[in-house]
Each structure stands twice: as C-alpha cells, then as structure tokens.
py3Dmol code that shows the C-alpha trace and the ligand (Angstrom):
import py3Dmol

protein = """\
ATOM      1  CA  UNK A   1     133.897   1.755 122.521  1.00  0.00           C
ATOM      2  CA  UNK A   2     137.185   1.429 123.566  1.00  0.00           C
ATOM      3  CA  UNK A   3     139.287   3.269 126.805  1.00  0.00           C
ATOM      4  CA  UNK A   4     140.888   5.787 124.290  1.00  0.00           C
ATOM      5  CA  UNK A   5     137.581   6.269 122.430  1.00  0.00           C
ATOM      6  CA  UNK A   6     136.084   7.422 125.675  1.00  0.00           C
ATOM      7  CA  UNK A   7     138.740   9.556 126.181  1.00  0.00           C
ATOM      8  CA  UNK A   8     138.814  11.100 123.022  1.00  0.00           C
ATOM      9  CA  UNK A   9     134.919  11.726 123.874  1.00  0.00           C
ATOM     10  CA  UNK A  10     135.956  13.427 126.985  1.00  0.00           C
ATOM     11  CA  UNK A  11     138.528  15.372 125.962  1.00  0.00           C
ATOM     12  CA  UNK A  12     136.566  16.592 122.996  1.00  0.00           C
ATOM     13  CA  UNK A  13     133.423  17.468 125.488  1.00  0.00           C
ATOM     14  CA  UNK A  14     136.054  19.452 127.814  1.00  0.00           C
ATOM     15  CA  UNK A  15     137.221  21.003 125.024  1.00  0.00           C
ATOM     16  CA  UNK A  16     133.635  22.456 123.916  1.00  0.00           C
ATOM     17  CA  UNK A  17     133.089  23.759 127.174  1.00  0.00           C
ATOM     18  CA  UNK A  18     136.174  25.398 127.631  1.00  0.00           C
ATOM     19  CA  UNK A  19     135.576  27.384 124.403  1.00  0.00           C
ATOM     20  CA  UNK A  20     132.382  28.022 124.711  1.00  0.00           C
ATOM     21  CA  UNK A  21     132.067  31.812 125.121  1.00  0.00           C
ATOM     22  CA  UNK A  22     131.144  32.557 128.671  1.00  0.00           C
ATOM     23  CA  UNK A  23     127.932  35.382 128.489  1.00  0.00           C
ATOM     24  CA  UNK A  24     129.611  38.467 130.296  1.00  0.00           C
ATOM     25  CA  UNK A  25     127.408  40.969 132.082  1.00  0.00           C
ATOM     26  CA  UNK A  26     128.038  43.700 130.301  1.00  0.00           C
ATOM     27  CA  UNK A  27     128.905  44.547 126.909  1.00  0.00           C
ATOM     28  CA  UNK A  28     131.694  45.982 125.545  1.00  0.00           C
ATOM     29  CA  UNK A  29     132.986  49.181 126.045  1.00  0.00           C
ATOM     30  CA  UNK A  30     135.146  51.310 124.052  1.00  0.00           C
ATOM     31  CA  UNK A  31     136.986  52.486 127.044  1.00  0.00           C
ATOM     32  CA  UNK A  32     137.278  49.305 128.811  1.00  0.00           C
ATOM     33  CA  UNK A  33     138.064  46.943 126.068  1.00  0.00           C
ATOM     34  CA  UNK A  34     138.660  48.681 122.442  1.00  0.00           C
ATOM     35  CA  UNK A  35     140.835  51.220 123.450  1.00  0.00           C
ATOM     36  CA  UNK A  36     143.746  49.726 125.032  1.00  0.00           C
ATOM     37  CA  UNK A  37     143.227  47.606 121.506  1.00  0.00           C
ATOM     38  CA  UNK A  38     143.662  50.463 119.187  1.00  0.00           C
ATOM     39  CA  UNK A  39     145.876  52.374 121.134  1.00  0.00           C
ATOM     40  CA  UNK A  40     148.012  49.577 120.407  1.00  0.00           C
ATOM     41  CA  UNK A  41     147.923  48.536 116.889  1.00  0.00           C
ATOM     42  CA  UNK A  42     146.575  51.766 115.372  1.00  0.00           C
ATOM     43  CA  UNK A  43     146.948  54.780 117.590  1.00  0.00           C
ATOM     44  CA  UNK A  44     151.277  55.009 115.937  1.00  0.00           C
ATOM     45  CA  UNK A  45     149.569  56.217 112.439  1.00  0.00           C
ATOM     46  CA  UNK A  46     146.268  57.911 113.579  1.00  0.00           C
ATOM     47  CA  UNK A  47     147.556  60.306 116.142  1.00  0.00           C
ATOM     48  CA  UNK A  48     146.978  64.237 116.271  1.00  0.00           C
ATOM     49  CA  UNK A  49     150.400  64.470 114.678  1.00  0.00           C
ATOM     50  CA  UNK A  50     149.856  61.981 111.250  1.00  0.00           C
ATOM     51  CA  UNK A  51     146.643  61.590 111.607  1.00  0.00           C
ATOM     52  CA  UNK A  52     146.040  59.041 108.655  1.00  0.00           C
ATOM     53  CA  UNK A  53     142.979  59.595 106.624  1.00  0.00           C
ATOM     54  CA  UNK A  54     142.347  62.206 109.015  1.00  0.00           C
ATOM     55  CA  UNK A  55     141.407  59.763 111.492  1.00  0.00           C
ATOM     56  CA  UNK A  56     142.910  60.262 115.313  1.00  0.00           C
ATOM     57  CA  UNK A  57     142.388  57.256 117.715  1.00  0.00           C
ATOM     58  CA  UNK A  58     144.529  58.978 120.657  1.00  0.00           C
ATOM     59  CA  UNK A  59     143.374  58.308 124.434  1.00  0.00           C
ATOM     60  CA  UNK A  60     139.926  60.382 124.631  1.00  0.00           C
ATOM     61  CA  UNK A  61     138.991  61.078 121.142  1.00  0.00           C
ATOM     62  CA  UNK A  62     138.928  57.932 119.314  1.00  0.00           C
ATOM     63  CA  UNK A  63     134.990  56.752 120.334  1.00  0.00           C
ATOM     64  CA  UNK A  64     134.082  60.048 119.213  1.00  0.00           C
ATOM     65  CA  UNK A  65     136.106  60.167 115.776  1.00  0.00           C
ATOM     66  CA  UNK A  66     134.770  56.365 115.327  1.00  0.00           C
ATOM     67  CA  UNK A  67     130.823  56.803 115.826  1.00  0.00           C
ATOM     68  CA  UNK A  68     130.645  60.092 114.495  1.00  0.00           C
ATOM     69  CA  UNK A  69     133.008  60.615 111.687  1.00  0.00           C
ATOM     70  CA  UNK A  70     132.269  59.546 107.695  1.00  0.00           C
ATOM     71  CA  UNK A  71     134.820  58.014 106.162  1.00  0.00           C
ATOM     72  CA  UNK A  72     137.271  59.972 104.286  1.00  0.00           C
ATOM     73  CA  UNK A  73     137.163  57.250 101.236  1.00  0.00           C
ATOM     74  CA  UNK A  74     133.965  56.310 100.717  1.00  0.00           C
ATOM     75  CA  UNK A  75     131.438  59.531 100.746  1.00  0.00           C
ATOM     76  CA  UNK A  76     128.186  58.795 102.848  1.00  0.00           C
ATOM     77  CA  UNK A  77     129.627  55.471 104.987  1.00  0.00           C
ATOM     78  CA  UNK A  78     130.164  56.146 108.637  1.00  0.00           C
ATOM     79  CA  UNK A  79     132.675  54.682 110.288  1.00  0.00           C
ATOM     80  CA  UNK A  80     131.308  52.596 113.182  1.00  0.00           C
ATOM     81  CA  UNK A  81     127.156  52.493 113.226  1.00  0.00           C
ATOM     82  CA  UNK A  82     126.410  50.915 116.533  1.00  0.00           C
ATOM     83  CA  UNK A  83     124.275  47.204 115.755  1.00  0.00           C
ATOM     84  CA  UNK A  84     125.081  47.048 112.082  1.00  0.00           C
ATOM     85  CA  UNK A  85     128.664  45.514 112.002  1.00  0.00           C
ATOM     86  CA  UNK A  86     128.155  44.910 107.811  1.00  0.00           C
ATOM     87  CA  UNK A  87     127.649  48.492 107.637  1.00  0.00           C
ATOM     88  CA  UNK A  88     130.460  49.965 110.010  1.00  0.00           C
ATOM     89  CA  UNK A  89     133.536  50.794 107.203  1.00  0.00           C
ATOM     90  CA  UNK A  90     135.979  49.965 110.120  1.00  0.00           C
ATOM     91  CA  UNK A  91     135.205  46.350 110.053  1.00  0.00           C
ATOM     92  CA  UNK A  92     135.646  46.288 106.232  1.00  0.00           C
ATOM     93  CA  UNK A  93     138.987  48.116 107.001  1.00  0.00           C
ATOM     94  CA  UNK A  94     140.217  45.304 109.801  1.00  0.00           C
ATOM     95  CA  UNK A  95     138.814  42.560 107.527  1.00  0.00           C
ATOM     96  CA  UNK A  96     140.440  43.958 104.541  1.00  0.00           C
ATOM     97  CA  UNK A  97     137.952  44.049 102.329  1.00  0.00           C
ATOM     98  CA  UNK A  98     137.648  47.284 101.104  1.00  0.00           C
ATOM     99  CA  UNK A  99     138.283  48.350  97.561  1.00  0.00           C
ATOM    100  CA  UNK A 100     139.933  51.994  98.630  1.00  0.00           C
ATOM    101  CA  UNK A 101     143.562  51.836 100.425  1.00  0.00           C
ATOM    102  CA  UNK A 102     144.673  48.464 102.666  1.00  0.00           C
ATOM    103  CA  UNK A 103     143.453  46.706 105.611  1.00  0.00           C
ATOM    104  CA  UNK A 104     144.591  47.672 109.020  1.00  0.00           C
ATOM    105  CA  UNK A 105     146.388  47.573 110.856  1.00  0.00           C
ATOM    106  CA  UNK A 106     148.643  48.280 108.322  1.00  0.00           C
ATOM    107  CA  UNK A 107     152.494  47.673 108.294  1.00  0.00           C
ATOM    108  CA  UNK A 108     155.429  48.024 106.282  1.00  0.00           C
ATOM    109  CA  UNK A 109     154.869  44.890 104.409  1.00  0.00           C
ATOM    110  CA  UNK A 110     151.141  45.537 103.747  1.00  0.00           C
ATOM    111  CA  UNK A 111     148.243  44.872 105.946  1.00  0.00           C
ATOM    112  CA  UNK A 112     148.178  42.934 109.002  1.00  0.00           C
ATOM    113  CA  UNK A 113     144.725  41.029 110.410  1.00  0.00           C
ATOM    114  CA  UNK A 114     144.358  41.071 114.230  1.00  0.00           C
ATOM    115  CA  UNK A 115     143.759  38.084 115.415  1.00  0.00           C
ATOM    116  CA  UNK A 116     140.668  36.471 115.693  1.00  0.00           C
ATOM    117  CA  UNK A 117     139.522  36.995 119.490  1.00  0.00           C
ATOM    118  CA  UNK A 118     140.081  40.764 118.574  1.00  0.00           C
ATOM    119  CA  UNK A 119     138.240  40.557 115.541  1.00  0.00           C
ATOM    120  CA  UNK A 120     135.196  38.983 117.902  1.00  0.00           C
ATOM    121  CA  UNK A 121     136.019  41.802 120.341  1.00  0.00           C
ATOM    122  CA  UNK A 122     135.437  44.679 118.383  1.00  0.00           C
ATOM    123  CA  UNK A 123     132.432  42.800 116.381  1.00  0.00           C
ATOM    124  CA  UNK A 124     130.590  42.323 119.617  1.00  0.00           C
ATOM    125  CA  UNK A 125     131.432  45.802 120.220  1.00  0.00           C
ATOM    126  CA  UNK A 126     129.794  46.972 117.562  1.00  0.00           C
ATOM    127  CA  UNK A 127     126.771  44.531 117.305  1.00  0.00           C
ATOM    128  CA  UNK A 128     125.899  45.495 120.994  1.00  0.00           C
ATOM    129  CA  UNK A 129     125.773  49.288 120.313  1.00  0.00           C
ATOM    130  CA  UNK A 130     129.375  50.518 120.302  1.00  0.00           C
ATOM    131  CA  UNK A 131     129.155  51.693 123.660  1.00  0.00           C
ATOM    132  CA  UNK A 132     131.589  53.909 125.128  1.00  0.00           C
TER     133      UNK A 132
END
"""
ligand_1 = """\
43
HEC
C 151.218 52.075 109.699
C 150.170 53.076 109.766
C 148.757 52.661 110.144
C 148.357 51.845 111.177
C 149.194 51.114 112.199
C 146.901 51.843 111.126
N 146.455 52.624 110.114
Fe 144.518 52.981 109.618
N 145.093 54.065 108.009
C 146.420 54.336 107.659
C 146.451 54.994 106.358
C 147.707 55.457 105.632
C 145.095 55.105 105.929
C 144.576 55.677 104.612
C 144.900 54.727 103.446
C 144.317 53.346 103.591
O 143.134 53.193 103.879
O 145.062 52.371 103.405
C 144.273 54.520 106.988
C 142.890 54.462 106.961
C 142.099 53.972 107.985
C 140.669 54.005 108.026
C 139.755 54.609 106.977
C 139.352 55.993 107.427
C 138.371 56.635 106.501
O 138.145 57.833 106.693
O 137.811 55.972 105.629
C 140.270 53.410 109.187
C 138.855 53.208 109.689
C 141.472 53.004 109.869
N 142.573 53.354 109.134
C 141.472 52.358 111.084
C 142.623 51.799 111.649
C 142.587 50.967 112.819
C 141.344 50.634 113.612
C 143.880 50.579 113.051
C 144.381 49.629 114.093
C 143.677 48.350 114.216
C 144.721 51.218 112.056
N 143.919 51.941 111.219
C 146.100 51.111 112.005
C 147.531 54.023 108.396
C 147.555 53.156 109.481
"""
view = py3Dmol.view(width=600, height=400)
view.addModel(protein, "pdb")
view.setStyle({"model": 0}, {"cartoon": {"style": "trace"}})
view.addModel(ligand_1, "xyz")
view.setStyle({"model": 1}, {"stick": {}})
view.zoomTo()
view.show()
C-alpha cells in the first residue's frame, strides 16, 4: 500500500467516525428540538390566523394539534402516532408522498424538502414516542 493509500484509509476511517451519530441521552422533544423547526418553516401558513388545513403549529399548541388531531385529508389517519413513523401522515406530508395536496413545507414554487438532518430529526422524534 502506498503513503496516499494509507491516507486515503485514514481519512476515510475519520470520516466514519465523525458521522457516526453520537447516542444522545435523551430523546427528542417537541419543545426542545421540533418546535423551533416548525416554527420556522411551517408556523407562516399554519397559524391561528390561516390556519392551513385547519392545522395551527403556533408556540404552545402545535404538539397538541400534531398527536391528537386526524388529518383533515385523509379520514381516519392521525397526524403524528408516536413509534410508527410509516403511519404518522406528517411524515408522508414532509416526504411528499401523499396523494392529497403537496409536500411541505410548501412554497410558492411548489413543495420544498427539509433537509436531511431535519428529516432524521423529526423521524427520531417520532420513532421514540413523539415526546413533548
Ligand atoms: C406556504 C404555506 C405552508 C407552509 C409553509 C407549510 N404548510 Fe402545511 N399546509 C399548507 C396547505 C395550504 C395545506 C393543505 C393543502 C396541502 O396539503 O397541500 C397544508 C397541509 C398540511 C398538513 C396536512 C394536514 C391534514 O389535516 O391532513 C400537514 C400535516 C402540514 N401541512 C404540515 C406542515 C409542516 C410540518 C410544515 C413545515 C415543515 C408546513 N406544513 C408548512 C400550507 C403550508
């Protein structure tokens, strides 16, 4: 093996390490770490005032209108059911894949994905209970 080879190695070894996911403590918490999120990227549409598909993600109320509302589009699918990210119609609506309306967040030119660490945010959220 030559020098660069080994250093290639290296790098590539660093590399894994550095992305591996350090285990936290503590799960995620809607407060703590999904909040700040949607208040963000979501809370401009679904706010008491246009509160898009009657949904309303202001500071307070959004855990509550996540974990215990239905959906408004598909009859008898909840919105966020804590462990069972497959079944939770919010993570078809960030992925996209719905067949009713777009993916969000959505934006004048259509829908927008959040990036992937997000996407592994609220997942984990989600597949460790959707705490609050
Ligand atoms: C630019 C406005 C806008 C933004 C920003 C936005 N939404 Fe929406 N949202 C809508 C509209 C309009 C609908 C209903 C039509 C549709 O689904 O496309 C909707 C529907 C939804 C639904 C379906 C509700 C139901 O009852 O089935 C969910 C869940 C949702 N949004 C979550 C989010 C989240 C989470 C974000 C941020 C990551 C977000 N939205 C950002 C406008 C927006």
């Amino acid at each position: 093996m030559g020098r660069t080879r080994y250093l290639a190695v290296a790098l590539a070894v660093v590399a894994l390490i550095v992305a591996l996911p350090t285990p936290s403590a503590q799960p995620p918490s809607y407060a703590a770490d999904i909040e700040p999120l949607f208040l963000k990227e979501c809370q401009s549409c679904h706010t008491l005032d246009t509160p898009k598909a009657d949904l309303i993600l202001d500071p307070g109320t959004g855990f509550r209108a996540l974990t215990e509302q239905g959906s408004t589009q598909v009859t008898g699918v909840r919105l966020v059911v804590p462990g069972d990210v497959e079944g939770s119609y919010l993570w078809a609506k960030l992925l996209g894949t719905t067949e009713i309306g777009k993916g969000m967040p959505r934006t004048l030119f259509g829908a927008r994905r959040l990036p992937r660490e997000q996407l592994d945010l609220v997942r984990t959220w989600i597949e460790t209970g959707a705490q609050p």
